[in-house]
KEKE-291281 format. One record per atom (N, C-alpha, C): residue number from 1; residue in one letter; chain; atom name; y, z, x. Coordinates in steps of 0.05 Angstrom, whole numbers. Layout:
  pos  code  unit  site       y       z       x
  NUM     A     A    CA       Y       Z       X
...
END
This chain:
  pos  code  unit  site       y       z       x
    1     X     A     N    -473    -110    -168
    1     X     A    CA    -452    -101    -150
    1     X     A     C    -464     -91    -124
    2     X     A     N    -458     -98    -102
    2     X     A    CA    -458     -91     -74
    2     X     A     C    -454     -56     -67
    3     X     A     N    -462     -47     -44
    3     X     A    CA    -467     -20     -45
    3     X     A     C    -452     -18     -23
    4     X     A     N    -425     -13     -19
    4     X     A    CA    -401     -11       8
    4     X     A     C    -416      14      23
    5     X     A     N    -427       7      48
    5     X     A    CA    -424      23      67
    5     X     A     C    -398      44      81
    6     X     A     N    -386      60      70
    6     X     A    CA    -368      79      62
    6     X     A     C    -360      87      90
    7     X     A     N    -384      89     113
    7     X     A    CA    -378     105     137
    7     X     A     C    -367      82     158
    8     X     A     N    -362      59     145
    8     X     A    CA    -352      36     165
    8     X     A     C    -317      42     155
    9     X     A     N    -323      58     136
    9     X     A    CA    -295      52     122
    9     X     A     C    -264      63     146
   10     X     A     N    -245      55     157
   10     X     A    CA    -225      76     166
   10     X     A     C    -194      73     151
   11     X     A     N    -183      67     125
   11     X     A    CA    -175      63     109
   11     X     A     C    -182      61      91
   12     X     A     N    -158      74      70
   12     X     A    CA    -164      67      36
   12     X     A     C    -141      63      30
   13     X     A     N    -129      41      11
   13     X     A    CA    -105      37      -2
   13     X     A     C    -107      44     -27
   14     X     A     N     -81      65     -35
   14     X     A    CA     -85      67     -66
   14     X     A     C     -66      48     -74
   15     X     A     N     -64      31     -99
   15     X     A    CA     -55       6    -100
   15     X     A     C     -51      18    -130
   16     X     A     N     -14      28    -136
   16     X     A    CA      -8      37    -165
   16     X     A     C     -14       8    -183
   17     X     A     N     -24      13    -210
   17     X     A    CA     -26      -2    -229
   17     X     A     C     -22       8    -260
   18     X     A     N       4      27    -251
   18     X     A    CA      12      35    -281
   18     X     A     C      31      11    -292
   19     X     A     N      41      30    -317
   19     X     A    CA      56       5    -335
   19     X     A     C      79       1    -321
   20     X     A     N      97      12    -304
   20     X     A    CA     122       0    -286
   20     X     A     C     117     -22    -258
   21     X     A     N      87       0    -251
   21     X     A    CA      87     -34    -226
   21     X     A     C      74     -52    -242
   22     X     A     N      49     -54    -260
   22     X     A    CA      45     -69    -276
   22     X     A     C      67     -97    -282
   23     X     A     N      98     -80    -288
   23     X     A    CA     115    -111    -303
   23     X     A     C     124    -110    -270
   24     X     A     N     127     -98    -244
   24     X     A    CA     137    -108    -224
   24     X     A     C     122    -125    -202
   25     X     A     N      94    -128    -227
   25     X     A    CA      70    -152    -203
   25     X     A     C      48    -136    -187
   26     X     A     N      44    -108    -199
   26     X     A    CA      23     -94    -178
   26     X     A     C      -4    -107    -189
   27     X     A     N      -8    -118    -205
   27     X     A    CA     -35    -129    -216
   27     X     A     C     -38    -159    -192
   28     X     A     N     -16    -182    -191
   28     X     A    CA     -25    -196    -180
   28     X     A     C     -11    -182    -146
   29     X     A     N      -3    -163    -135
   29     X     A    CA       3    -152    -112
   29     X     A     C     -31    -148    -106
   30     X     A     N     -36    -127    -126
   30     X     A    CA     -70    -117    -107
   30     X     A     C     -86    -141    -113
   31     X     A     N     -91    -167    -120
   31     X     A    CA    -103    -190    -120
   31     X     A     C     -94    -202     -89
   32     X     A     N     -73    -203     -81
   32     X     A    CA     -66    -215     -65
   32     X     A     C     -69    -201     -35
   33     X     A     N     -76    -163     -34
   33     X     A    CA     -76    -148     -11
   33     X     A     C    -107    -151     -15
   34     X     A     N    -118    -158     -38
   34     X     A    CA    -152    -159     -31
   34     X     A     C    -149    -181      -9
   35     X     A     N    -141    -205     -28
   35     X     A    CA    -149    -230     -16
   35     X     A     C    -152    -228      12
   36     X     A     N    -124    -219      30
   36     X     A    CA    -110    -216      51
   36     X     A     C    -132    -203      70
   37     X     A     N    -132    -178      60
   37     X     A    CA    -164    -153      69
   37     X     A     C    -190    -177      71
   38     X     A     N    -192    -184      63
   38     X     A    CA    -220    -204      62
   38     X     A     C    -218    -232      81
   39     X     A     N    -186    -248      81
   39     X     A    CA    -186    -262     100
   39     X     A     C    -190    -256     127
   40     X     A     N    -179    -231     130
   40     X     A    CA    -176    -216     159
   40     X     A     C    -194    -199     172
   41     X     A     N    -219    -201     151
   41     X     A    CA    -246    -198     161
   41     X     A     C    -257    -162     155
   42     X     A     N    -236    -151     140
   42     X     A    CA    -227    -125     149
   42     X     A     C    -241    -105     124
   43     X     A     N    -254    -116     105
   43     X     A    CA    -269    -116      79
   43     X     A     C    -286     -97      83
   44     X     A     N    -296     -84     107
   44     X     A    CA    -319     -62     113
   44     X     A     C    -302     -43     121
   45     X     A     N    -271     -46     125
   45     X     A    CA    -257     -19     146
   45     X     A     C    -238     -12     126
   46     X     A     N    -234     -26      98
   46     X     A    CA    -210     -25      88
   46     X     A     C    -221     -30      52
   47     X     A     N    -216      -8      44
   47     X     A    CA    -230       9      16
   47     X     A     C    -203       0       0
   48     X     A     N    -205      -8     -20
   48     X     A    CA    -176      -9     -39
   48     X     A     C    -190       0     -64
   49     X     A     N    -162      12     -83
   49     X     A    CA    -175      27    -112
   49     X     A     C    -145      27    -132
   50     X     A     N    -149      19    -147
   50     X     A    CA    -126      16    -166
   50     X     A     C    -124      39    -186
   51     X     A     N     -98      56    -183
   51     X     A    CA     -96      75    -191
   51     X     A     C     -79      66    -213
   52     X     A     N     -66      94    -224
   52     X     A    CA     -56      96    -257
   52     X     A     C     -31     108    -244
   53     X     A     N     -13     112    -263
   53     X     A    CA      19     118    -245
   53     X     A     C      15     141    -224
   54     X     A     N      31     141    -206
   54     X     A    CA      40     151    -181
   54     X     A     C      60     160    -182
   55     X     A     N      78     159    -204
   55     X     A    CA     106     171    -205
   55     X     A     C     127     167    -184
   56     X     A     N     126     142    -173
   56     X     A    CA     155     129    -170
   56     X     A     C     155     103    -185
   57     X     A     N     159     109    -202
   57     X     A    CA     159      73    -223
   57     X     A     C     184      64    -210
   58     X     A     N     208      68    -199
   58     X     A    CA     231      57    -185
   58     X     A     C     229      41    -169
   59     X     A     N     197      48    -148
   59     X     A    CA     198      42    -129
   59     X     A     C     166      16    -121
   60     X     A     N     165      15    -148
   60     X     A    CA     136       1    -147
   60     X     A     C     145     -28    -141
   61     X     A     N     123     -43    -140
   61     X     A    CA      83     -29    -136
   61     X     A     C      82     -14    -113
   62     X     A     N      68      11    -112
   62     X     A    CA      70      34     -93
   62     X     A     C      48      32     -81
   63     X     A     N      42      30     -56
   63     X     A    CA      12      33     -38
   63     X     A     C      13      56     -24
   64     X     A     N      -8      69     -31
   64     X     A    CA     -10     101      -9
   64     X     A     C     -26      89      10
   65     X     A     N     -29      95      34
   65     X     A    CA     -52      94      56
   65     X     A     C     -66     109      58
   66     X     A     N     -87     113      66
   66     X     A    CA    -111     147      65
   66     X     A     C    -116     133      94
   67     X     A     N    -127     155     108
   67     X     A    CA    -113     173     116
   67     X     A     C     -88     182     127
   68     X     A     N     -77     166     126
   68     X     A    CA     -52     162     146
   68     X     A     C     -31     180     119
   69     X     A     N     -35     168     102
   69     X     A    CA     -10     191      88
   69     X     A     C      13     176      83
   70     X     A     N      18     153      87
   70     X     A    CA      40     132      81
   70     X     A     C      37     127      55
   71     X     A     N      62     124      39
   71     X     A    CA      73     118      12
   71     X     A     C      91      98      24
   72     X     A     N      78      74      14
   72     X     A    CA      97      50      16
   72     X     A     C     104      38     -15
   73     X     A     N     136      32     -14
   73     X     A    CA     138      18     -39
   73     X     A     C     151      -8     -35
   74     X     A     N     148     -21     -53
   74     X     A    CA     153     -55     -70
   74     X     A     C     137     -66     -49
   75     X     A     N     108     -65     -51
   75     X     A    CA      94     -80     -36
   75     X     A     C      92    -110     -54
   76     X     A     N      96    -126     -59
   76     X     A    CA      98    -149     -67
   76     X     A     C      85    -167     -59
   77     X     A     N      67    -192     -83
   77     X     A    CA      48    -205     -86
   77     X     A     C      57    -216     -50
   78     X     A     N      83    -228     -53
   78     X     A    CA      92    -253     -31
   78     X     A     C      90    -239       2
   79     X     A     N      88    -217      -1
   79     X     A    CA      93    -198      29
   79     X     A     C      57    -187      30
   80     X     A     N      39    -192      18
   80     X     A    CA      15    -182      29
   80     X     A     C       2    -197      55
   81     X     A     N       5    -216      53
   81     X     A    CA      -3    -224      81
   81     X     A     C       7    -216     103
   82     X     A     N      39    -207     105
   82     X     A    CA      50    -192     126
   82     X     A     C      41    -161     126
   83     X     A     N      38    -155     104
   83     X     A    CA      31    -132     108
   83     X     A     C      10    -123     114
   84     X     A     N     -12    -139     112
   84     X     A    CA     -39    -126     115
   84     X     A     C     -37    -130     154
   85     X     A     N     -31    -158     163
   85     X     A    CA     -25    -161     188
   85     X     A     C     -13    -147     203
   86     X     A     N      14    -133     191
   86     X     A    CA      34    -116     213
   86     X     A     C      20     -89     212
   87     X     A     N       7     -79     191
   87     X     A    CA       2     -51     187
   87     X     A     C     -36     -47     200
   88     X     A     N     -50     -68     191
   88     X     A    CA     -74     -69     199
   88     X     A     C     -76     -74     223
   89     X     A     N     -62     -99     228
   89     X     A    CA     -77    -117     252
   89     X     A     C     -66    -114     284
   90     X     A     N     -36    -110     272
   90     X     A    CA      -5    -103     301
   90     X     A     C      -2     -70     299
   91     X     A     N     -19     -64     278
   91     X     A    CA     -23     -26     276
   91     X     A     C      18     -19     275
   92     X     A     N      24     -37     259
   92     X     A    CA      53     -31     257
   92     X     A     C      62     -18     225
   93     X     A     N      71      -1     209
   93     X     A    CA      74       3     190
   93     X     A     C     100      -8     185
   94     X     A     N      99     -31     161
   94     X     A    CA     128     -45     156
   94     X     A     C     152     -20     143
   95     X     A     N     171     -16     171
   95     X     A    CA     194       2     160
   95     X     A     C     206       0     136
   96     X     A     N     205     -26     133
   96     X     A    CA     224     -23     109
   96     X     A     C     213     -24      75
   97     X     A     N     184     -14      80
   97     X     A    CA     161      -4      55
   97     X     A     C     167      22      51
   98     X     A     N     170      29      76
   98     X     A    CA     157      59      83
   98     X     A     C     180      81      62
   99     X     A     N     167      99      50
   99     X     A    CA     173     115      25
   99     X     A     C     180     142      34
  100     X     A     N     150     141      46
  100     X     A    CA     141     179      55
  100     X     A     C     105     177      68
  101     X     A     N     117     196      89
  101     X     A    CA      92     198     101
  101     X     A     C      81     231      93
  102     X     A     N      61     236      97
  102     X     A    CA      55     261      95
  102     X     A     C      52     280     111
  103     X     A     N      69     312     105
  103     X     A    CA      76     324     132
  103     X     A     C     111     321     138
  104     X     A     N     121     300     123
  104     X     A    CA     145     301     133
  104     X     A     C     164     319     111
  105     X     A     N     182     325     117
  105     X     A    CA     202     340     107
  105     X     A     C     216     336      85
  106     X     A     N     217     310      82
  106     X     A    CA     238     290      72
  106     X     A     C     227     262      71
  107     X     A     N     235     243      52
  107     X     A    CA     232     220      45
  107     X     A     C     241     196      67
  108     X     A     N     232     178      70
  108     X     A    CA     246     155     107
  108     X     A     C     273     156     104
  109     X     A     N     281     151     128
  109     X     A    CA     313     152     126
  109     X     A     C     321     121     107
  110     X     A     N     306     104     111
  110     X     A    CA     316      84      95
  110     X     A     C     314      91      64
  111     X     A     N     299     101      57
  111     X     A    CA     304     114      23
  111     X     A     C     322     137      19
  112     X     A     N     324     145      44
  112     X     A    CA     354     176      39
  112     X     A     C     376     153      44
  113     X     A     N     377     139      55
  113     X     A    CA     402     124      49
  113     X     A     C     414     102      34
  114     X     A     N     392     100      20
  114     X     A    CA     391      88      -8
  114     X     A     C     398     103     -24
  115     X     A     N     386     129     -32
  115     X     A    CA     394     145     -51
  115     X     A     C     422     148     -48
  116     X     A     N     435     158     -24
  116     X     A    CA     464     173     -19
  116     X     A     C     479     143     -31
  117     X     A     N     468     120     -19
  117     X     A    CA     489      93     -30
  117     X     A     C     499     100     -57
END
């Protein structure tokens, strides 16, 4: 196994792989955000680690960002290529992932208005 130079690193994705994103595709989701990370050259700046539940099984497969503090959910096998692009590459975080950032008060308005629905 290869020895990652850690200080190139400026992201980490935690990539849930409990038993709810498990049956919602987070096993082939983080197969498919590696792939994505690796097409896009980005494999020295961008650390991924597959965690054990996260406690929104509702909302899986759940990706945290480090440092940034973003909780994105239903990242899905079919949307990693957009996502690694809009969030890595256009430095855009896809709104309509977005869960909770850290520091904020409250959950995105698009999940408070889901809930009230």
């Amino acid at each position: 196994m290869a020895i990652k130079d850690i200080t190139l690193i400026k992201s980490h994705l935690f990539i849930c792989n409990g038993g709810t994103c498990k049956l919602n595709g987070a096993e082939e989701s983080t197969v498919a955000l590696r792939n994505e990370i690796s097409k896009a050259g980005l494999t020295n700046e961008i650390h991924t680690t597959k965690t054990l539940c996260n406690g929104r099984c509702k909302d899986g497969p759940i990706v945290i960002a480090m440092p940034e503090g973003i909780w994105f959910k239903q990242v899905y096998e079919n949307m990693a290529e957009q996502f690694i692009r809009e969030y890595f590459i256009h430095k855009n975080a896809p709104e309509k992932n977005i869960l909770y950032q850290y520091g904020s008060d409250c959950m995105h308005p698009v999940e408070i208005d889901q809930v009230k629905g």
